[in-house]
N, C-alpha and C positions, 0 to 999 in steps of 0.2 A: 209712340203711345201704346200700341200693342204689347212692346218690350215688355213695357212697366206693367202694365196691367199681369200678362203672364207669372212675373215672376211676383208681383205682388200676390196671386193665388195660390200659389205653390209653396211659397213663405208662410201664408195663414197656414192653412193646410200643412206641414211639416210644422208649424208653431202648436195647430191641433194634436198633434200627438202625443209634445211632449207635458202634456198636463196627467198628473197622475189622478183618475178617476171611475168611478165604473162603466165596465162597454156600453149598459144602455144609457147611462148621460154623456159617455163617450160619443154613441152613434148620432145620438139627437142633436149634440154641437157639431160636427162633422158635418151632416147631412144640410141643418139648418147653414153653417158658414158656403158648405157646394153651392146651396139654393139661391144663398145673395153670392157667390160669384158669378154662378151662372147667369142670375138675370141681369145684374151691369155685362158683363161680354156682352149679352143680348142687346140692349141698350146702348153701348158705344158702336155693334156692328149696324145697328139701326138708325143713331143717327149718324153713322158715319158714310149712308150710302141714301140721301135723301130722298133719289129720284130713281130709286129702283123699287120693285116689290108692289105687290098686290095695292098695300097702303101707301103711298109715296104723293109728292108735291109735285105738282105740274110746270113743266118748266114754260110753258105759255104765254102767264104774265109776264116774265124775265126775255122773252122773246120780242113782247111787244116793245117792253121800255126799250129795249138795246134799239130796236129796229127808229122807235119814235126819236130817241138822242143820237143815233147816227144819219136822219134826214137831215137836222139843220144844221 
């Protein structure tokens, strides 16, 4: 998944170039297409790691249920 993701930003990004217009509507598509790659990376490295980090899911309930279906 990483692969794709990678190379799908680098694709946009090299596809940004090839459009012929001025730097500053240049810079503003460039910056605004970084801005949404950056924050999907941000969002698959987020939920791709659930029970880590500051904000994260506690893995407790998932503790109880396993413990309550492995008594009987």
């Amino acid at each position: 998944m990483w692969i794709v993701v990678l190379v799908g930003a680098l694709m946009n990004i090299a596809l940004v170039w090839l459009f012929d217009m001025k730097l500053v509507s240049h810079m503003f598509l460039g910056g605004f297409l970084a801005a949404f790659m950056g924050l999907m990376i941000f969002l698959i490295a987020s939920l791709d790691n659930p029970f880590r980090g500051e904000i994260s899911i506690s893995s407790a309930p998932f503790e109880e249920i396993h413990k309550n279906l492995m008594e009987e």
